[in-house]
C-alpha angles and dihedrals in degrees: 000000000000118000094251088062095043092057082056105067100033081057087051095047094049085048100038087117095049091052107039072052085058103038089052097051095049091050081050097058094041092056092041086058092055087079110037098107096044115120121203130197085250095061091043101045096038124005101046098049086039078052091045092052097041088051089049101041094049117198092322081063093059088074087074134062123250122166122014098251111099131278100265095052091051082045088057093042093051083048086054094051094069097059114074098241098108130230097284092053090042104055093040095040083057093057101035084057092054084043080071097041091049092044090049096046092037084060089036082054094048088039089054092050092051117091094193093063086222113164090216111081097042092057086047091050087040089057093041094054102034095045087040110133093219091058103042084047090056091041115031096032108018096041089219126148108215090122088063096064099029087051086055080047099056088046085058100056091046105063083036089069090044089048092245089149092171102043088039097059091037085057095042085051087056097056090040082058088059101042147358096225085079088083081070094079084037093102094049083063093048091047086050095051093051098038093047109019088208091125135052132231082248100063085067083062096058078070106070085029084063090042088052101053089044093060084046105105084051091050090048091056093044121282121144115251099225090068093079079065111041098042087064080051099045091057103057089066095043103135099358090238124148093218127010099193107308121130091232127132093279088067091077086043102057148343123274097251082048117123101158108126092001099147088055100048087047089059095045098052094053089043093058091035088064095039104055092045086051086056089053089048090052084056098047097048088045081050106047083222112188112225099178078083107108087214091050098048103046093051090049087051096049086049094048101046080042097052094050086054101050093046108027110085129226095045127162132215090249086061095086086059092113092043098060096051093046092052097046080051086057100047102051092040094048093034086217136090089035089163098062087070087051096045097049103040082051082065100053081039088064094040093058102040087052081056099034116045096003083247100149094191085174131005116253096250095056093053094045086062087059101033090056087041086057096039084046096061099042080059085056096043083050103053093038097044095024111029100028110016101023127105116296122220116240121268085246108053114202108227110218120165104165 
């Protein structure tokens, strides 16, 4: 081997992590623009004439409501209505942006957790994320924007960790802006606020405060203030279904056009939603469970989101969105129960192919079975390695609210 060589491949074995980061990204792309033309019924039937009336209307327009997503999303569409990209680019470029976001905070988080500082695992965990199938299918063909919370998300969890109380409930107000299934990692903030006291009731006000500036522009144009409120209502109740496509436990009670006792099952399942994360909560208090432990609190994370999922009704398949990062998150930090990321994000994968492309690989009840027996087990890993065997805090809790 000649010395230029040589210094090749020394040169490649000192960079190997720069270039597997390049390589991956560029697959990642490649695979994101295979999509890019796709079509689904969703952006039909919703974001391009929510596009075409936002286009139509200009910034007056941004005073009413059009769509049922909230207002700075329609802000950064109306942004988006004055490039020439088009509706189709726009949406998808949105979301292939935050692909990069959620794939970077999702490796800061896993870097943060490590207390090697080693750059390996947070690349892996960058070109899981961002090559995951589940995530180029919501951004690149569906047009979707679930990367865009669940990267805020990611960013929240992250200065919490680092007990930055202030910058931590700024980013998960953010997330709660995009999108309402944000509330779903909100417990997780409230154990953590009774385990540790390392937070105050005040910082859960900084939330809605967050939601509020960033409706601003629209308010100053007009918009009643109260809409930052109702549209997250409104939307609870969008298509009055029990299930929407998501193996939970209404799977085995109805079919998915079903709206027969829709308003009592709605009740029930937040009922039993609040009651059996209460009940975690009771465990973790009697236990004097840390959560400051990374191990402790992403386990407690993966079995909250879980559990909302599982119990709340109308439910769609995107829903799971958070859950598949975490625990891809989980598995890569703690190097064990590696197949509890690919089982799960199997799932979401069924889920998307039945609305996407009308593919039903299994039938929902089916999958159901697997998805509770999954959920089922991570409630057992979470009582044995979190409740009973985790990381306990000291007798002596230091209070720190800053």
């Amino acid at each position: 081997m000649t010395k230029i060589e040589n210094k090749i491949f020394d040169w490649i074995r000192k960079n190997i992590i720069l270039i597997f980061l390049g390589a991956i990204t560029i697959l990642g792309i490649v695979i994101h623009l295979c999509g890019i033309d796709f079509k689904s019924d969703d952006y039909n039937s919703f974001l391009y004439p929510w596009w075409v009336g936002i286009k139509s209307s200009g910034v007056q327009g941004l005073a009413t409501q059009i769509g049922n997503y909230n207002i700075p999303y329609q802000i950064i569409t109306y942004l988006f209505t004055l490039t020439p990209l088009g509706p189709l680019y726009s949406y998808k470029v949105l979301s292939i942006a935050f692909d990069f976001v959620l794939a970077l905070s999702a490796a800061l988080l896993v870097y943060s957790f490590d207390s090697k500082k080693s750059y390996l695992k947070p690349v892996l965990t960058y070109g899981l994320v961002f090559c995951s199938m589940t995530v180029v299918l919501n951004s690149s063909f569906w047009a979707q924007c679930d990367s865009i919370y669940v990267s805020f998300i990611l960013l929240s969890i992250y200065f919490l960790k680092k007990e930055k109380n202030i910058q931590s409930f700024v980013m998960l107000g953010i997330a709660f802006a995009f999108k309402l299934q944000a509330v779903f990692i909100l417990p997780v903030f409230l154990f953590y606020y009774v385990c540790t006291r390392k937070t105050s009731i005040l910082h859960f006000l900084i939330i809605p405060a967050v939601d509020f500036v960033m409706c601003l522009p629209a308010i100053i144009l007009g918009r009643n203030p109260l809409d930052i409120i109702t549209i997250y209502a409104e939307q609870t109740d969008y298509g009055k279904l029990i299930q929407m496509n998501c193996p939970n436990i209404y799977a085995f009670m109805c079919e998915g056009n079903d709206m027969n006792n829709y308003y009592l099952f709605k009740t029930l399942s937040i009922v039993l939603t609040i009651t059996v994360l209460g009940a975690g909560l009771c465990m973790l208090i009697y236990k004097r469970t840390d959560l400051t432990d990374k191990q402790n609190f992403l386990l407690a994370s993966i079995w909250t989101v879980f559990t909302c999922i599982i119990f709340l009704s109308s439910m769609h398949e995107r829903y799971a969105y958070l859950l598949d990062i975490l625990t891809i998150i989980y598995a890569v930090v703690n190097v064990k129960r590696v197949w509890l990321p690919i089982v799960c994000n199997l799932v979401s994968l069924r889920g998307y192919c039945y609305y996407l492309f009308a593919y039903d690989v299994l039938d929902i009840k089916i999958t159901a079975i697997v998805y509770i027996a999954v959920y089922a087990y991570v409630s057992y890993i979470f009582l044995k390695d979190v409740v009973m065997n985790g990381k306990k805090m000291n007798e002596k809790l230091q209070i720190k609210t800053a």
